[in-house]
C-alpha positions, 0 to 999 in steps of 0.5 A: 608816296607816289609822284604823278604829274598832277602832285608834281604840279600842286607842288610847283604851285605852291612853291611858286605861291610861297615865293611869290608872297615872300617877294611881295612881302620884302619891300622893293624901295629898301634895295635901293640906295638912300641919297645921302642928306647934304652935310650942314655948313655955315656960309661963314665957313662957305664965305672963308672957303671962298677967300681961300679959293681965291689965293691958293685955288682960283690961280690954277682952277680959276675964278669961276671955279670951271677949270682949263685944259691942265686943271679939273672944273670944280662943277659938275663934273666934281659932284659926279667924281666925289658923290657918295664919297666921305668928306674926310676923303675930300678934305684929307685930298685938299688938305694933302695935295692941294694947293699945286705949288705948295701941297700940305700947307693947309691946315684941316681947318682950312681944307673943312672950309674949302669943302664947305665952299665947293659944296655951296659953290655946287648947288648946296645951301648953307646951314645952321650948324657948321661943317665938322674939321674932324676926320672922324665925324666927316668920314660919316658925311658923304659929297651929296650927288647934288643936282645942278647944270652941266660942266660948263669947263673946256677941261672935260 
């Protein structure tokens, strides 16, 4: 078969025109990461997150929860660290390193409820149904990139 630079061009064409319908054909969006949903928490485990804030948490990030020059802010500037990460992370790094002077004294029960409070804390509203204390079902839960103000904290 002969090749002529007219043949050459029908050919180019339409290999252009398959590539072109194929592209249109795939949606763009899909792509795109999808915004995780906020887990549902209930401001009963919000409220007892608060309380345990304020007798292990609040002495080294304060009672307004924005940190200082030694101790992250956990506003924010928590939301843009921990979005799109697992709960169980979250939880699992509260539960194990926190608080400072005693790490490893919360029971996962407790750190679930810490979590509960730093999300409502950041923005998130309280649900029905409550944040689950197992790693297993936290671990398909991810910290949602929730939509607040800046980091107000002088630990930046």
């Amino acid at each position: 078969m002969p090749r002529t630079p007219f043949a050459r061009l029908m050919r180019s064409r339409v290999f252009y025109a398959a590539a072109l319908s194929i592209a249109s054909a795939s949606p763009l969006h899909a792509a795109r990461p999808v915004a995780s949903p906020v887990p549902s928490f209930t401001a009963e485990q919000a409220q007892h997150g608060a309380d345990l804030y304020q007798t292990a948490c609040a002495m080294c990030h304060g009672a307004d929860l924005n940190g200082n020059f030694q101790t992250p802010s956990l506003k924010g500037r928590l939301v843009a660290n921990w979005a799109g990460t697992p709960l169980s992370r979250l939880t699992g790094y509260i539960q194990r390193a926190m608080p400072l002077m005693a790490p490893g004294t919360l029971s996962t029960e407790d750190a679930t409820a810490l979590v509960a409070f730093l999300l409502r804390e950041n923005g998130a509203a309280p649900g029905k149904s409550p944040l689950p204390a197992v790693e297993k079902r936290q671990a398909f839960l991810k910290f949602p990139a929730l939509a607040i103000g800046p980091d107000t904290s002088s630990a930046k």
